[in-house]
C-alpha positions in Angstrom: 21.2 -19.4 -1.4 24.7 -20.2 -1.8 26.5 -20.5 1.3 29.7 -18.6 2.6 32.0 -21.4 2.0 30.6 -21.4 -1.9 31.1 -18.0 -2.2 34.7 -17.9 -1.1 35.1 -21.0 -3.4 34.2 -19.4 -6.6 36.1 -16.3 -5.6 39.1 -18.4 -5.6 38.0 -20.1 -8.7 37.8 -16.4 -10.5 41.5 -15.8 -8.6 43.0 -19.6 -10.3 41.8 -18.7 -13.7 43.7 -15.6 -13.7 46.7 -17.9 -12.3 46.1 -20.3 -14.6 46.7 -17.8 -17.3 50.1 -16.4 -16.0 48.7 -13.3 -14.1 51.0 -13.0 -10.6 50.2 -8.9 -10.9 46.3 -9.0 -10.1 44.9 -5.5 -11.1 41.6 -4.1 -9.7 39.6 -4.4 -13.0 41.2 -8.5 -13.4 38.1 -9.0 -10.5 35.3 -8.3 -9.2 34.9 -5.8 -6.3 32.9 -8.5 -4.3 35.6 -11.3 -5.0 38.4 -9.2 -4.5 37.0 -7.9 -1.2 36.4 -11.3 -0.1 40.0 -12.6 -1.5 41.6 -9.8 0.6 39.7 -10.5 3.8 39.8 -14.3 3.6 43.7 -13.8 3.1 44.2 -15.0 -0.4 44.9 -12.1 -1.7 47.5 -9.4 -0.9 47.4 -5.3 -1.7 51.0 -4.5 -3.1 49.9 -0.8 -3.7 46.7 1.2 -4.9 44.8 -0.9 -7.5 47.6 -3.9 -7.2 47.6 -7.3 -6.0 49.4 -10.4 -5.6 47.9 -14.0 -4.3 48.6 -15.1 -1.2 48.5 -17.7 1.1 45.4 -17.7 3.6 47.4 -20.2 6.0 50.7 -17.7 6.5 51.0 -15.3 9.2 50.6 -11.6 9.1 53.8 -9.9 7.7 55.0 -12.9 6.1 57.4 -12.4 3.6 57.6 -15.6 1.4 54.5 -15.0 -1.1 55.9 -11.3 -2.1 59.9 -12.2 -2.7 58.2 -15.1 -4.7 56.5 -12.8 -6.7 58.4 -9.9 -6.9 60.0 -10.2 -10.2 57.0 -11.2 -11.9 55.0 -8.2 -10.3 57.4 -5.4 -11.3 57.5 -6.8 -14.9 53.8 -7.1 -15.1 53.4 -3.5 -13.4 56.2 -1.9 -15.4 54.4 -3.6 -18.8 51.0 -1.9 -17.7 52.4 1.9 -16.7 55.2 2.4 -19.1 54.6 -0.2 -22.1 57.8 -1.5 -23.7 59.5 1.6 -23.0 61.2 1.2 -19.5 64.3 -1.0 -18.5 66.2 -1.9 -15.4 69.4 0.1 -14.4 72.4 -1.4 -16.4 73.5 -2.6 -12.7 70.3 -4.6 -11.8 71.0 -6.1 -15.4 74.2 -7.0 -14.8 73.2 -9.1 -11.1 70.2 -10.7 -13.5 72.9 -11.8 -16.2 75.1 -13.1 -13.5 72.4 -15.5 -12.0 71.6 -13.2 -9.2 68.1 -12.8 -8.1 68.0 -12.1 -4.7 65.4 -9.4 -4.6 66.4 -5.7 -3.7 65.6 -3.1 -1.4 64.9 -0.7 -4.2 64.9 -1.7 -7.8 66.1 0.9 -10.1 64.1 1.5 -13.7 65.3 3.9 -16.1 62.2 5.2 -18.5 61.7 8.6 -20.7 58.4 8.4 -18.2 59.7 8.2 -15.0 58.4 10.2 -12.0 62.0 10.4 -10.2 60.1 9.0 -6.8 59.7 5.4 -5.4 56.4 3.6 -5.5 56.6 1.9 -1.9 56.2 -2.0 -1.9 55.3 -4.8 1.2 58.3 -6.2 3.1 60.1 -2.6 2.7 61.3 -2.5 -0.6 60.6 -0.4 -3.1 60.4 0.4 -6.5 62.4 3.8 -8.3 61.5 5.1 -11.5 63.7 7.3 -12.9 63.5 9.6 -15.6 65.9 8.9 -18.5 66.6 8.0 -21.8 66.8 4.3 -22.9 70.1 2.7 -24.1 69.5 2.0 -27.9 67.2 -0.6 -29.0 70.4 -2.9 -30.4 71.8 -2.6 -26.4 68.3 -4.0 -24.8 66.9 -7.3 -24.1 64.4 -9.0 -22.5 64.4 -11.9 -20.0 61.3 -13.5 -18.3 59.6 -10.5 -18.7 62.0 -8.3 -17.6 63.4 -5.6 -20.0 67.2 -4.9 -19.2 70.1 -4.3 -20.6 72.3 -6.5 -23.2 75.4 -7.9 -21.2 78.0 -6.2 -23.1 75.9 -2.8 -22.9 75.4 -3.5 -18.8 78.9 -4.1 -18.3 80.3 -0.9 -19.9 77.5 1.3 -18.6 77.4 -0.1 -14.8 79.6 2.4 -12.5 82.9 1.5 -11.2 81.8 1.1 -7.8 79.8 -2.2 -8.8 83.4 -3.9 -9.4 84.2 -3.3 -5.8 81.3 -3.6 -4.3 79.8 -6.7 -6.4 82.7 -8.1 -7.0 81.4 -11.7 -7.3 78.7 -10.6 -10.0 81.1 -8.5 -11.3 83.4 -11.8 -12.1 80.7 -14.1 -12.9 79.7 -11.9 -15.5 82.9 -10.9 -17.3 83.8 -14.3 -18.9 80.5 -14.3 -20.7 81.9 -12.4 -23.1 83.1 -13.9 -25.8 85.2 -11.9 -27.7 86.7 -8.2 -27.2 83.9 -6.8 -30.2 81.1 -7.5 -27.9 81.8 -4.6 -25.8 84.3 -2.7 -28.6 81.3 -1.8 -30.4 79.5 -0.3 -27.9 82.7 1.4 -26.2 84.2 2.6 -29.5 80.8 4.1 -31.0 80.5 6.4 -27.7 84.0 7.3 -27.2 83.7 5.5 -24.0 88.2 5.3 -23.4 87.5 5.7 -19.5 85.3 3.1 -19.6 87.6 0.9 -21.8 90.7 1.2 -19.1 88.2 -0.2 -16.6 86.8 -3.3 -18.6 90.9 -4.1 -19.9 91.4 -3.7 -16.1 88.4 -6.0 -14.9 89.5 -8.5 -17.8 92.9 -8.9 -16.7 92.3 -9.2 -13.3 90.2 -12.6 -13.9 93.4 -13.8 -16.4 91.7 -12.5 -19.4 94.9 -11.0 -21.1 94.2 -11.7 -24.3 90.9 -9.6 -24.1 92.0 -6.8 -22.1 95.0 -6.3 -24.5 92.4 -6.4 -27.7 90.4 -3.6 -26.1 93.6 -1.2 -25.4 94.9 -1.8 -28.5 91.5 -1.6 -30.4 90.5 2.0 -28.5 94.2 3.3 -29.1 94.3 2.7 -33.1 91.0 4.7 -33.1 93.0 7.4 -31.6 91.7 7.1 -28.3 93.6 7.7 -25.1 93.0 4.8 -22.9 94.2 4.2 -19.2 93.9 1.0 -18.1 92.9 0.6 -14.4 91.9 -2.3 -12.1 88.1 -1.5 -10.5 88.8 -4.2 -8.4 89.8 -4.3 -4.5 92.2 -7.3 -5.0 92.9 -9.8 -7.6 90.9 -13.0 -8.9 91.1 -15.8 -6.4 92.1 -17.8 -9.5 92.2 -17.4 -13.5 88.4 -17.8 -15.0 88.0 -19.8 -17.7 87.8 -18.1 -21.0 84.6 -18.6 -21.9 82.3 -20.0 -19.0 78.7 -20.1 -20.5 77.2 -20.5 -16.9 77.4 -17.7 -14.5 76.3 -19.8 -11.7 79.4 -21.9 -12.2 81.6 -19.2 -11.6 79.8 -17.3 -9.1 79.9 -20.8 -6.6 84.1 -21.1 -7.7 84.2 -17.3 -6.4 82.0 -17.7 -3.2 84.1 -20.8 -2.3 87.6 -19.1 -2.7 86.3 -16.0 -1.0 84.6 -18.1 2.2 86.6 -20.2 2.4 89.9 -17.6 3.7 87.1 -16.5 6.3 86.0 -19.9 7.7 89.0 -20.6 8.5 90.0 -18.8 11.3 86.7 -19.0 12.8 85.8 -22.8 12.5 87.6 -25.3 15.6 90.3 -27.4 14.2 89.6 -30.7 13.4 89.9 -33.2 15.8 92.5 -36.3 15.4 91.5 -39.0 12.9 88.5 -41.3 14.8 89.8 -44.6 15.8 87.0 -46.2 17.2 84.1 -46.4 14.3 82.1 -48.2 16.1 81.9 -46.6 19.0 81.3 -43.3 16.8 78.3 -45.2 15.1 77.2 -45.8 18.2 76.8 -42.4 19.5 75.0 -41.5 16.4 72.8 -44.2 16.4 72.4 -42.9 19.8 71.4 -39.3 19.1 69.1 -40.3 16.4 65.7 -39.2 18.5 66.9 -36.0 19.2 68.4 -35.0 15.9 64.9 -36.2 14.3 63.1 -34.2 16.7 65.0 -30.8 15.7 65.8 -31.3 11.6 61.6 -31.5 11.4 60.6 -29.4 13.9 63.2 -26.7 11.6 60.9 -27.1 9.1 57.9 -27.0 10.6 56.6 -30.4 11.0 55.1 -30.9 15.1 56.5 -34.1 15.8 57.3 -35.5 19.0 59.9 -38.0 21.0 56.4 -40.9 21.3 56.1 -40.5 17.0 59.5 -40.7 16.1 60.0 -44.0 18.6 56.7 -45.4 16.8 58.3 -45.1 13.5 61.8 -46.4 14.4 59.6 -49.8 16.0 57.6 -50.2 13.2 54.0 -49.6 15.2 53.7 -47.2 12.0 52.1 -48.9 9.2 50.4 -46.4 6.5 49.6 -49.6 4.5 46.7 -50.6 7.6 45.9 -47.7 9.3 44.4 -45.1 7.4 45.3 -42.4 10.3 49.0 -43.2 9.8 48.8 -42.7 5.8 46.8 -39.3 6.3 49.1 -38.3 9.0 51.9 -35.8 7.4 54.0 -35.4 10.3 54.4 -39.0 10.5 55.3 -39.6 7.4 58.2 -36.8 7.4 59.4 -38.9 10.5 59.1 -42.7 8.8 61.0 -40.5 6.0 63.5 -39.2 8.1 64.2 -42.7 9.9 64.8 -44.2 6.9 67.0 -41.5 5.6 68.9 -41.4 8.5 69.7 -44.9 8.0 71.6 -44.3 4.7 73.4 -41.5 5.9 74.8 -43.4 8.8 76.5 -45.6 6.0 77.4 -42.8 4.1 79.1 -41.8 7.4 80.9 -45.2 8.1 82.3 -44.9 4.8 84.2 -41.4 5.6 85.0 -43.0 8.8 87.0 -45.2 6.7 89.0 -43.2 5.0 87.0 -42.8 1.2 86.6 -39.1 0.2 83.7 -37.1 1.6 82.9 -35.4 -1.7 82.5 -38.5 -3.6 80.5 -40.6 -0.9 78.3 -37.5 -0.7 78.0 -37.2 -4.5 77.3 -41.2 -4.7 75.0 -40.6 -1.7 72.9 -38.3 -1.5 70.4 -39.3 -4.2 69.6 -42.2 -1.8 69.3 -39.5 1.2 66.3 -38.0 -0.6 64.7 -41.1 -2.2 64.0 -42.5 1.3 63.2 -39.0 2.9 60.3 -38.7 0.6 59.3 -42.9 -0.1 56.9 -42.6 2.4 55.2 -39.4 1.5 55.4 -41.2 -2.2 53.8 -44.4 -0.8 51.0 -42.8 0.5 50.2 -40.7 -2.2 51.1 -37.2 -1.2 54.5 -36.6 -3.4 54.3 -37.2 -7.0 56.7 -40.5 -7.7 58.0 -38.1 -10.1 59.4 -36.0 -7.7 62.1 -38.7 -6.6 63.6 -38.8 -10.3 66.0 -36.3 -8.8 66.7 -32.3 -9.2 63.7 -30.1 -9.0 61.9 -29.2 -12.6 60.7 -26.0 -11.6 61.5 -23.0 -9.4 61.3 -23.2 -5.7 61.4 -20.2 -3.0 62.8 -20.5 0.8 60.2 -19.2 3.2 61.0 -15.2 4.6 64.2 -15.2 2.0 65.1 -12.1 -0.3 67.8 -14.9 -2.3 65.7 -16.8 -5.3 67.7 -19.9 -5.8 68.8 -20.4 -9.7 66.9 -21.9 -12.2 66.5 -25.6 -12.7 69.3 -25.7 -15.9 71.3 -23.8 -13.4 70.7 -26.7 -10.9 72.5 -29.2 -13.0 75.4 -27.1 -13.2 76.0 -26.6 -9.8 75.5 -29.3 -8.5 78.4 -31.8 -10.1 80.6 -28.7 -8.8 79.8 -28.8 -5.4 80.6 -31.9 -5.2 83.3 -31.4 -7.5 84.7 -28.6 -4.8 84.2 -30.8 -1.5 86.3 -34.0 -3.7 88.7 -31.0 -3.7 89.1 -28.8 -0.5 91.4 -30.6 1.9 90.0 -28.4 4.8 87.3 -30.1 7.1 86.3 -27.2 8.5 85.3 -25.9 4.6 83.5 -29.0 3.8 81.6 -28.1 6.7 80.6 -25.1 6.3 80.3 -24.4 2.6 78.9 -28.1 2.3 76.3 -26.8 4.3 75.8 -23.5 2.6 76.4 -24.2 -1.0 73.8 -26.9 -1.3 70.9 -25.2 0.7 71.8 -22.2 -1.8 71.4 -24.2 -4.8 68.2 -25.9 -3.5 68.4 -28.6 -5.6 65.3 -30.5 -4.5 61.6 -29.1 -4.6 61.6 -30.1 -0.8 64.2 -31.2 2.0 66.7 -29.5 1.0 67.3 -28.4 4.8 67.5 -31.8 5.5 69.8 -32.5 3.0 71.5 -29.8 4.1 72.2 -31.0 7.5 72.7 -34.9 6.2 75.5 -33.4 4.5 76.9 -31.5 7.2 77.3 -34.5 9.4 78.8 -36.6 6.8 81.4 -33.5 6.5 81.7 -32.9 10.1 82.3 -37.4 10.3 85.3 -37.0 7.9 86.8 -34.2 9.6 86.7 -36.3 13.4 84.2 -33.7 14.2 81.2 -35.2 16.7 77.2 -35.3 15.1 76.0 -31.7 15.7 72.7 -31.0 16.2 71.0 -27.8 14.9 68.5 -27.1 17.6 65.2 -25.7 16.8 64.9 -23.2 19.4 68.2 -21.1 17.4 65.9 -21.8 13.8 66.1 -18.1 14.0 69.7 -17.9 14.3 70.3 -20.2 12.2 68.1 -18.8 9.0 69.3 -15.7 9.5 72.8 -16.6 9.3 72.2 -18.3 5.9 70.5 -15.5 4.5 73.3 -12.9 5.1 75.2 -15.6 3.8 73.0 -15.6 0.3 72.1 -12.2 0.3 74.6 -10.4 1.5 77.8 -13.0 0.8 78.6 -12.6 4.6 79.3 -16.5 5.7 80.9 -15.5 9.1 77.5 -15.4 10.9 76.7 -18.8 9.6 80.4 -19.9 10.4 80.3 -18.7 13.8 76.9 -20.3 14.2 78.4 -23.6 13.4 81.3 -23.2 15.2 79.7 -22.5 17.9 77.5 -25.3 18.4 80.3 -27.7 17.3 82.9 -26.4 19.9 80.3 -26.7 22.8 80.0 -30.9 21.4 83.6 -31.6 21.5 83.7 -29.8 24.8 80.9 -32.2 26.0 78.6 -29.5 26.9 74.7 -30.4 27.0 73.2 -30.1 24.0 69.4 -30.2 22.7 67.0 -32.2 24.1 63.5 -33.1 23.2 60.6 -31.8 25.2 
């Protein structure tokens, strides 16, 4: 007789097959009643709603919210597919955030179909899905994208509402200089008569220093004898003129959020201290605060590490080559990592010290920051060699987050502009912040990119005369949650304040973390 453990092993078996296939939305009938009852009590898999399921992960706690943002787009296509067949699509709003590289997952998603019940189906982590009863935009205005059925640009910008423009400005603008040419929306905006409409896109055009375009639609609408008032939707103007044509959205979305953020960091973040004199002795103090800093970047990300490990590492007494303890041991292997890391990014910092430009040490660095975070973990044969080539290959998702960071192909367009931006901004207190944010948005690696994150930080806070800051674990709260309003919500004065707090209390010489 097979025993309890083999049973739950080919239930998960049955459960991989269907993920080996592409199935994230687990229906009832996809398994068996006894392997789905075991999946559900043995936590692998999760009820989204009456006959629906996701996979999960046995080892997160109760109310965790990570395995459903992660699947969330992939379960409302799947879903949709099943109830409504091809005949459903996503408001021309949610189409519009989708073609402006916006993913973060919303508190109710909004589906237009001829079948809709006009209620919403209630989903885990309090969102929710709305179906509402309406006709479909014509088949020539429709589109699908990973799986998703939604509106074509053109068709989502004329038929979103005006309030998007204020409200969503930044989508709004990384969205408008996809357009081509005046004819992609013409068509659509001369066929229905649509001359309020056509003000409000000429309006939207010329605010981002699209003249050309916004006069073509005018003048286009008014020889077909329409009566056309053009008006700004906007609050304010364009921070700056957006390039013609920008083929990436993600591009112009991270220009935007800089401009934006950086006019509220300002008056938030401490000044920057006078130029550092003494380099040495400023090495010294961060060779000196190494213990501690270790102790709180991996204890942020979960690794249970302690003052004894991290001291065994920096002596050596760690060898995963002889002790086969050592090589098994994952926590000690994100500290070797970390030590050695740590060690590059000191130089990184000397060089700032010195006077060379923060963005481009950082953009020459910080490939070497992540080789040795990971060499260890590579050496011993628990991270693919692969995986040190560079920028992730694949998606990735940030524990408890409702933001989905971009694609990989949207990776390598972000990142030579972040570094691009911090080369540029002449403002510490920017590099600090947005250096910070920017780069943990992207999440460019498949792992360490809070790390990263932080290394970067430091070097930005070195340039600007600013003392090593520590982020301590006990405000990981704080901290996360001031990141996600930041993502989500485009709010970065939580996570300025955050900073500046902890920065102003280290130049006042207050006590900072410790290690227990």
């Amino acid at each position: 007789m097979a025993t309890p453990s083999e049973k739950l092993a080919e239930s998960v078996k049955a459960l991989k097959e269907l993920q080996d296939i592409g199935v994230v939305a687990v229906r009832s009938a996809d398994l068996s009643r006894t392997h789905r009852e075991r999946l559900l009590r043995n936590g692998f898999l999760q009820e989204v709603m009456k006959g629906w399921y996701v996979a999960s992960d046995p080892e997160q706690r109760k109310g965790e919210s990570t395995g459903w943002y992660a699947s969330f787009w992939d379960f409302c296509a799947s879903y949709l597919e099943e109830r409504f067949g091809t005949h459903w699509c996503l408001s021309p709003e949610q189409s519009l955030f989708l073609h402006a590289g916006n993913r973060t997952v919303p508190q109710q998603l909004l589906v237009r179909t001829p079948k809709g019940g006009n209620k919403p189906n209630n989903l885990p982590q309090n969102t929710s899905l709305l179906d509402v009863k309406l006709d479909l935009p014509d088949k020539q205005h429709r589109e699908q994208t990973n799986k998703l059925r939604i509106y074509s640009l053109p068709a989502s910008l004329v038929f979103s509402g005006p309030r998007l423009f204020r409200q969503n400005s930044t989508d709004a603008r990384a969205a408008l200089p996809m357009i081509q040419d005046a004819s992609d929306v013409l068509a659509i905006l001369l066929d229905g008569g649509h001359s309020r409409i056509a003000g409000r896109l000429a309006g939207a055009f010329r605010n981002i220093g699209r003249a050309k375009t916004a006069d073509e639609i005018i003048d286009t609408m008014k020889s077909a004898d329409y009566d056309v008032r053009e008006i700004d939707p906007f609050d304010e103007q364009a921070p700056f003129a957006v390039a013609t044509r920008e083929p990436s959205p993600y591009v112009t979305r991270v220009k935007l959020m800089w401009h934006a953020m950086r006019e509220e960091i300002v008056p938030i973040f401490p000044e920057a201290p006078k130029a550092t004199k003494d380099i040495d002795a400023y090495m010294k103090r961060v060779e000196g605060i190494y213990v501690t800093d270790a102790y709180h970047s991996l204890s942020i990300e979960g690794y249970r590490v302690s003052a004894e490990l991290i001291e065994r590492v920096r002596e050596g007494v760690w060898d995963p080559d002889k002790n086969e303890e050592d090589r098994e041991q994952r926590n000690a292997l994100a500290a070797r990592g970390y030590h050695e890391a740590f060690e590059v990014v000191t130089q990184s910092v000397r060089k700032v010290l010195d006077g060379e430009n923060p963005g481009e040490v950082a953009d020459n660095d910080h490939s070497s920051w992540y080789r040795e975070l990971f060499a260890p973990s590579v050496a011993a044969g628990i991270v693919k060699a692969a995986d040190l080539a560079g920028y992730r290959n694949g998606p990735v998702f940030i524990r408890k987050s409702m933001h989905a960071p971009p694609s990989k192909e949207a990776v390598r367009d972000m990142m030579p502009l972040l570094f691009e931006l911090l080369k540029e901004e002449a403002d510490p207190r920017v590099r600090v912040v947005l250096g910070h944010f920017v780069f943990v948005y992207i999440h460019p690696y498949v792992d360490g990119n809070g790390r990263m994150g932080r290394f970067l930080m430091n070097v930005m806070l070195a340039a600007g005369g600013y003392p090593w800051t520590i982020i301590p674990v006990e405000k990981r709260d704080d901290y996360m949650a001031s990141l996600e309003s930041a993502s989500v919500h485009q709010d970065i004065k939580p996570f300025t304040k955050f900073l500046a707090t902890l920065v102003k209390d280290n130049i006042e010489g207050k006590p900072g973390p410790k290690v227990p």
